[in-house]
ZAFI-445170 format. One line per 2 residues: number of its first residue (from 1); their letters; for each residue x, y, z of N, C-alpha, C. Coordinates in nm, 4 decimals, always signed. Layout:
! residues N
NUM) a) X/Y/Z/X/Y/Z/X/Y/Z ~ ...
***
This chain:
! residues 119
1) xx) +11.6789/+16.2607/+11.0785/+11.7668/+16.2648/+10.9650/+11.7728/+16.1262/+10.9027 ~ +11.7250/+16.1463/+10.7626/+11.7351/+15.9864/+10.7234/+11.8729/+15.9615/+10.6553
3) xx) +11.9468/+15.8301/+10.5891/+12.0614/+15.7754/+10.5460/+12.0882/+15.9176/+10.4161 ~ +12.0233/+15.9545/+10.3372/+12.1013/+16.0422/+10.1915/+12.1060/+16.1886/+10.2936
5) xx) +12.0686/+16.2234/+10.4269/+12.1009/+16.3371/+10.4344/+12.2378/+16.2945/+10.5598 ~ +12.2373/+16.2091/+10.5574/+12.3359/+16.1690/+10.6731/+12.4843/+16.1956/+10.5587
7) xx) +12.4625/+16.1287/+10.4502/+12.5450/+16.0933/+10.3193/+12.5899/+16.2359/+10.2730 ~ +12.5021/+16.3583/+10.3048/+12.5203/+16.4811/+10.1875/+12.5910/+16.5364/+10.3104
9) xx) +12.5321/+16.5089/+10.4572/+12.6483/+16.5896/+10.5595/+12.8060/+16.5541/+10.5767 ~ +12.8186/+16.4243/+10.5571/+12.9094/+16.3360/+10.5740/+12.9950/+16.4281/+10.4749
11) xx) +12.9679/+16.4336/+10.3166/+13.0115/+16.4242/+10.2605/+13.0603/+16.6167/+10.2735 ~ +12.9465/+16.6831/+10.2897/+12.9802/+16.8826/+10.3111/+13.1016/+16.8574/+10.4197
13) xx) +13.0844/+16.7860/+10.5190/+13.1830/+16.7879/+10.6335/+13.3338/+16.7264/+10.6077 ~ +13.3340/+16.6178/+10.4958/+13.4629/+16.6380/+10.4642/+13.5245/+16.7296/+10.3559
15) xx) +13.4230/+16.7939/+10.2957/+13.4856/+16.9207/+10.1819/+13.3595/+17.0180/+10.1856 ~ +13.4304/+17.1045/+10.2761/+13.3092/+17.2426/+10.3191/+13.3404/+17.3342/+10.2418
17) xx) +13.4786/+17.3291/+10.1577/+13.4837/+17.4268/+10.0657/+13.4242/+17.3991/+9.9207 ~ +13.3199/+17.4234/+9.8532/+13.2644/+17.3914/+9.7257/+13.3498/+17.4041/+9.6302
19) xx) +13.4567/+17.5250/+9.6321/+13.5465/+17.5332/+9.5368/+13.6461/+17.4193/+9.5631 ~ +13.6763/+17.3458/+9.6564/+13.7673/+17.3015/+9.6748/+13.6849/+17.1337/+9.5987
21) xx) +13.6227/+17.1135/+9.6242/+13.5351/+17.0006/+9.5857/+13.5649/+17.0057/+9.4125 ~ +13.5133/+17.1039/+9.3265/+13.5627/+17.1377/+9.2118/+13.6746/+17.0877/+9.1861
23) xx) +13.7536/+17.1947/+9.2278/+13.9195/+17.1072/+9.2125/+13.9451/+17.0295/+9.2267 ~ +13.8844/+16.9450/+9.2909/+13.9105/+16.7919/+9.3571/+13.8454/+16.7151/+9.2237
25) xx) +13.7347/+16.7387/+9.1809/+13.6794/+16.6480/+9.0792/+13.7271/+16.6865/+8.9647 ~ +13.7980/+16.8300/+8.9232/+13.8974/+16.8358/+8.7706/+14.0178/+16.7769/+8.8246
27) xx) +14.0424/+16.7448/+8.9112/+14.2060/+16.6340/+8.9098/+14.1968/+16.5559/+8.9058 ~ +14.0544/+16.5146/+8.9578/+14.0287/+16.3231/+8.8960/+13.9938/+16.3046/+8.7623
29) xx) +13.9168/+16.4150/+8.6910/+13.8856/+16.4090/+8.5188/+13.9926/+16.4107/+8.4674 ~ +14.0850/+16.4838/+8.5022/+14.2307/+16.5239/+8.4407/+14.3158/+16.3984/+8.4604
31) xx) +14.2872/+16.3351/+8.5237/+14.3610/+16.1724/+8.5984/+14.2930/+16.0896/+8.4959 ~ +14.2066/+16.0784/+8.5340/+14.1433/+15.9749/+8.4594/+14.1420/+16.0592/+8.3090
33) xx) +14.1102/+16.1324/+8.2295/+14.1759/+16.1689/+8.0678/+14.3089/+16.0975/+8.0516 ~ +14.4305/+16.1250/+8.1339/+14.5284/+16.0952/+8.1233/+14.5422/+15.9774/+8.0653
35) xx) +14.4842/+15.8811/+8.1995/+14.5034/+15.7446/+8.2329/+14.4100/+15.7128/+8.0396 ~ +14.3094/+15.7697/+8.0203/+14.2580/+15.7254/+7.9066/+14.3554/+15.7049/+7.8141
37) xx) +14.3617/+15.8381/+7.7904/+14.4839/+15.8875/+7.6498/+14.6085/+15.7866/+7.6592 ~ +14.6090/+15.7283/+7.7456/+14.7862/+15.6547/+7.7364/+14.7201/+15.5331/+7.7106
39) xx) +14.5949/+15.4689/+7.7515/+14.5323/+15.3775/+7.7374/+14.5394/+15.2764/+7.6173 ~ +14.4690/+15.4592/+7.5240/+14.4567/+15.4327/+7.4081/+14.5853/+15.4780/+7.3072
41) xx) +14.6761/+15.5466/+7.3454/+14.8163/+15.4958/+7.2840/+14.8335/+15.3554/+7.2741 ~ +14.8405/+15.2972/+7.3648/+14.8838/+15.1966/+7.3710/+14.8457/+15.0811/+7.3105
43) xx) +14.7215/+15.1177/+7.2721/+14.6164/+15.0283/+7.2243/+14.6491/+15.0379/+7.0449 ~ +14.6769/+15.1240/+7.0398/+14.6913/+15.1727/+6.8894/+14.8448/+15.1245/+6.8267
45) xx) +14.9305/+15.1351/+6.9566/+15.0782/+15.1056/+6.9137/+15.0594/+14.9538/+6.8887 ~ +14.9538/+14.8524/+6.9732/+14.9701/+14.6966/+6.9438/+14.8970/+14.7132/+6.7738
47) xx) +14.8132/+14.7879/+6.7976/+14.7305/+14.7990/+6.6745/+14.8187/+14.7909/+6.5287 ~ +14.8869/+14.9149/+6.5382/+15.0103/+14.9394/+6.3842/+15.0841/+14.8020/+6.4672
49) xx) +15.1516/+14.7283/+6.5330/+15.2580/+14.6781/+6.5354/+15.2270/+14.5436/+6.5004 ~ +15.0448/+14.4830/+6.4967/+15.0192/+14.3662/+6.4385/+14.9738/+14.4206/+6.3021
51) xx) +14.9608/+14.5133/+6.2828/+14.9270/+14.5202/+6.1147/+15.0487/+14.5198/+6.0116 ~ +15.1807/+14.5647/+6.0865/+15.2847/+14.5878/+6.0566/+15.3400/+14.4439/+6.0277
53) xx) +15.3061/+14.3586/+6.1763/+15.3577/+14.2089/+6.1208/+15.2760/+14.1560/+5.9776 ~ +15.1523/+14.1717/+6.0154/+15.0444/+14.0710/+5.8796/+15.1028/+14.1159/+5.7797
55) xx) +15.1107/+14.2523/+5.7686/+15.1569/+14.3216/+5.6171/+15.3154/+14.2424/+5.5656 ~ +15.4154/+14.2216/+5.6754/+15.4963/+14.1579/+5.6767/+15.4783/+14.0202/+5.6014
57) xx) +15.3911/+13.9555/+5.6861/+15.3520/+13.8091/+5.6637/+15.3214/+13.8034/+5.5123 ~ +15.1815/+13.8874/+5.4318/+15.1809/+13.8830/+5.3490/+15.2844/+13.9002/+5.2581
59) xx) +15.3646/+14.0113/+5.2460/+15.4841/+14.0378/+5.2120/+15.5341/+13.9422/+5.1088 ~ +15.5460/+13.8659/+5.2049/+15.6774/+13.7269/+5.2453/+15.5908/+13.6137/+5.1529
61) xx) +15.4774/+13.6335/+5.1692/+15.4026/+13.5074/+5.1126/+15.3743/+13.5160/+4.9795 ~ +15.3865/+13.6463/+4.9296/+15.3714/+13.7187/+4.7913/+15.4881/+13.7085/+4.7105
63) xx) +15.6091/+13.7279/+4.7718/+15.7140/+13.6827/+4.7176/+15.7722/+13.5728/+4.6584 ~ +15.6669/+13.4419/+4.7768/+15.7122/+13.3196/+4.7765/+15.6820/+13.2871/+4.6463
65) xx) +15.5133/+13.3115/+4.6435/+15.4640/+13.2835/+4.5488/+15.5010/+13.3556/+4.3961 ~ +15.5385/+13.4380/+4.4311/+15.6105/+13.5307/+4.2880/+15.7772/+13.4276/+4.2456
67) xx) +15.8152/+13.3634/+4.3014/+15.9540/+13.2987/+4.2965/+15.8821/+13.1343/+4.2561 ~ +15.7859/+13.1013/+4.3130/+15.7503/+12.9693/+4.2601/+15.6503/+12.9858/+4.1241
69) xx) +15.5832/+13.0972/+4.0881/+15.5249/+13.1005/+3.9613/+15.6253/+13.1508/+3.8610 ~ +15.7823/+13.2269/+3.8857/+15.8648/+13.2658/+3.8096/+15.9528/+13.1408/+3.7659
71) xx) +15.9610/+13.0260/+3.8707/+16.0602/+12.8865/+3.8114/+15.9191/+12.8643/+3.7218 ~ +15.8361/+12.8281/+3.7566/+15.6913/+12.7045/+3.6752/+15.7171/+12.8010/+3.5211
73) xx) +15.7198/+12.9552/+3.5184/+15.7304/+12.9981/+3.3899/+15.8949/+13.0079/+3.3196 ~ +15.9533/+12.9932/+3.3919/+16.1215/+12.9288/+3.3044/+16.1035/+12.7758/+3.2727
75) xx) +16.0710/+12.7166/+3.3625/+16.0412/+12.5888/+3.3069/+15.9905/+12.5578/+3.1936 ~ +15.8214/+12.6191/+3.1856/+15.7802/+12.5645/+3.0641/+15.8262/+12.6195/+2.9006
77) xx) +15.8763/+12.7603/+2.9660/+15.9864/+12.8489/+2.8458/+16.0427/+12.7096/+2.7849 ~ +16.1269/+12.6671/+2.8556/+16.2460/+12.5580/+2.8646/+16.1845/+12.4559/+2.7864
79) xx) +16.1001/+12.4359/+2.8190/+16.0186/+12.2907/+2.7852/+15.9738/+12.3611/+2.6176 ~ +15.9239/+12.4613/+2.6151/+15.8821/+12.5032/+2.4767/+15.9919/+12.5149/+2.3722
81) xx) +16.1048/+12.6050/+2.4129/+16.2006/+12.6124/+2.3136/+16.2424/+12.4808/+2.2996 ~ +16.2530/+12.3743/+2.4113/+16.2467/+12.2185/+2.3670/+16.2418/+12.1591/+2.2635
83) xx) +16.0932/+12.1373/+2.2326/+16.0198/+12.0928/+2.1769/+16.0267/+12.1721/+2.0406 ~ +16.0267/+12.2911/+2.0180/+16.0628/+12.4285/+1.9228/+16.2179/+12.3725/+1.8106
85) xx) +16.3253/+12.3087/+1.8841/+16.4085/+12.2869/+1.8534/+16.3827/+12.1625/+1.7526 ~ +16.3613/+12.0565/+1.8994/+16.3140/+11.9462/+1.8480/+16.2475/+11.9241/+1.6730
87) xx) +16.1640/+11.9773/+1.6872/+16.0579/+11.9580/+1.5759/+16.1135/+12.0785/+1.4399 ~ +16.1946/+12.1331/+1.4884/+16.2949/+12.1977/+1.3883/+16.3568/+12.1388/+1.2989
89) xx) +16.4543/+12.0292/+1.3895/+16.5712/+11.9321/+1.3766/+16.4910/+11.8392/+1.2938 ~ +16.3752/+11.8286/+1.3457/+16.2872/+11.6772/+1.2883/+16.2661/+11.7255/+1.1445
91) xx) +16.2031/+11.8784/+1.1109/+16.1501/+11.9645/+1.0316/+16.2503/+11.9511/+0.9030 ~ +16.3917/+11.9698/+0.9417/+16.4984/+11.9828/+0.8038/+16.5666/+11.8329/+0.8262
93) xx) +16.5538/+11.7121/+0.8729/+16.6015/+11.6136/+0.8215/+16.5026/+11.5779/+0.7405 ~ +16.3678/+11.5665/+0.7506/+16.2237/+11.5279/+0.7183/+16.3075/+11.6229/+0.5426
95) xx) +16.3028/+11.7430/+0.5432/+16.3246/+11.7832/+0.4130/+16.4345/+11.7462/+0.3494 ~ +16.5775/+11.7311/+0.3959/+16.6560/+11.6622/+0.3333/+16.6514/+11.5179/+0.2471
97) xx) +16.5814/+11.4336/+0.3605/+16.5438/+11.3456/+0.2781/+16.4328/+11.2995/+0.1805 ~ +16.3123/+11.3946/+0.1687/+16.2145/+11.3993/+0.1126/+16.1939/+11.6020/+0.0450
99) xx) +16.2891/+11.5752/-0.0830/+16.2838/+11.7020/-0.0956/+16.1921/+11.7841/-0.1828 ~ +16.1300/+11.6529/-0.2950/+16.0664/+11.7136/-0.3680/+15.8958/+11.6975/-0.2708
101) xx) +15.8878/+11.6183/-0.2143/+15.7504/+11.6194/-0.1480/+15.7335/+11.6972/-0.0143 ~ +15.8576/+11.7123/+0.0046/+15.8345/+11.8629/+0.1034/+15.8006/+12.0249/+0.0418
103) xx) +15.8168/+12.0293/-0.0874/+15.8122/+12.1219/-0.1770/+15.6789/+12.1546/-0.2256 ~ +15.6232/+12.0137/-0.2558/+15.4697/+11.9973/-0.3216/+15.4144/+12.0528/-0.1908
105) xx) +15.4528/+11.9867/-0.0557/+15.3508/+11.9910/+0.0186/+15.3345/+12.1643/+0.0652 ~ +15.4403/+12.2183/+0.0418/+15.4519/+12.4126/+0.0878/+15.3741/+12.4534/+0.0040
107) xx) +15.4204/+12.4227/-0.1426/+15.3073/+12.4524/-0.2379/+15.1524/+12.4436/-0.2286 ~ +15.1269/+12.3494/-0.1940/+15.0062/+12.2956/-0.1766/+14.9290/+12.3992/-0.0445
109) xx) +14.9937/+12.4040/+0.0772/+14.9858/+12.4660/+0.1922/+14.9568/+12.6122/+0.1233 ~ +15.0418/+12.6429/+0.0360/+15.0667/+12.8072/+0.0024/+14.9317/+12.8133/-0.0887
111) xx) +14.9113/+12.7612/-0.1736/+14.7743/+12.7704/-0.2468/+14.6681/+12.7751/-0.1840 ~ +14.6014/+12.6876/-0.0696/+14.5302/+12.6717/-0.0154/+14.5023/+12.7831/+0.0660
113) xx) +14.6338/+12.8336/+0.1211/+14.5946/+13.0042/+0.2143/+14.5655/+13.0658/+0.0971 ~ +14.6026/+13.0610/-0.0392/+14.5875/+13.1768/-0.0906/+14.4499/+13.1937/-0.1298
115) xx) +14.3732/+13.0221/-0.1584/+14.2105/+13.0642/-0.1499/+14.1286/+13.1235/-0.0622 ~ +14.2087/+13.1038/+0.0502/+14.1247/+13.1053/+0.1895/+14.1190/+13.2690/+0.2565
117) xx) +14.2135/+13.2912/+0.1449/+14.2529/+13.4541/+0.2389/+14.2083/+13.5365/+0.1169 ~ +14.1567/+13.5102/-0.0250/+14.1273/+13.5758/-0.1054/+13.9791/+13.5570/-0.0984
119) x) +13.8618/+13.5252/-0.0131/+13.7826/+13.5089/+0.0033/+13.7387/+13.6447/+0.0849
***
C-alpha cells in the first residue's frame, strides 16, 4: 500500500458514510458563503462610509469656495458702483462749470454716431 492509498483509507475510515461526507462538505460551503457574504458587507459598508466622507469633504470645499468667490464679487460690485458714482459727481461738476463746451462736445459726440450708424 503506497502513501495516497494509505490517505484515501485514512480518510473512508474516518467518514464511511458518503452521504455523510456530503453533508459535511455543504456545511463548510455554507460556512464559508457565509463567512464570504459578511466579508463583503463589510467591505462595502467602509466602501459607502469613505465615499460618504469625500463627498462630505468636497461638499465643504465647494462651499468654501462659493463664499470666497461671492465676497471677491460684492467687492468688485462695490468697487464699480465706486468709481460709477465717482465719475458721475466728476461728470456734473465738469458740466456746471463748463456748460457751453459740455454741450458742443454731446453735440459733436451725437453727430458723429449719427454718421457712423447711418452707414
Amino acid at each position: 500500500m503506497d502513501a495516497n492509498d494509505e490517505t484515501v483509507g485514512n480518510f473512508m475510515d474516518e467518514h464511511q458514510n458518503p452521504e455523510e461526507t456530503v453533508q459535511s462538505g455543504k456545511g463548510h460551503l455554507k460556512t464559508a458563503a457565509g463567512d464570504l457574504k459578511e466579508a463583503a458587507s463589510s467591505k462595502v459598508e467602509e466602501i459607502r462610509q469613505a465615499a460618504e466622507q469625500k463627498a462630505d469633504e468636497l461638499q465643504s470645499a465647494a462651499q468654501g469656495k462659493a463664499q470666497e468667490l461671492k465676497g471677491a464679487a460684492e467687492n468688485a460690485l462695490t468697487d464699480v458702483k465706486s468709481k460709477a458714482e465717482t465719475w458721475q459727481t466728476e461728470g456734473e461738476a465738469y458740466i456746471r462749470e463748463n456748460p457751453t463746451k459740455a454741450v458742443l462736445i454731446a453735440l459733436s459726440i451725437g453727430v458723429l454716431l449719427g454718421f457712423l450708424l447711418r452707414k
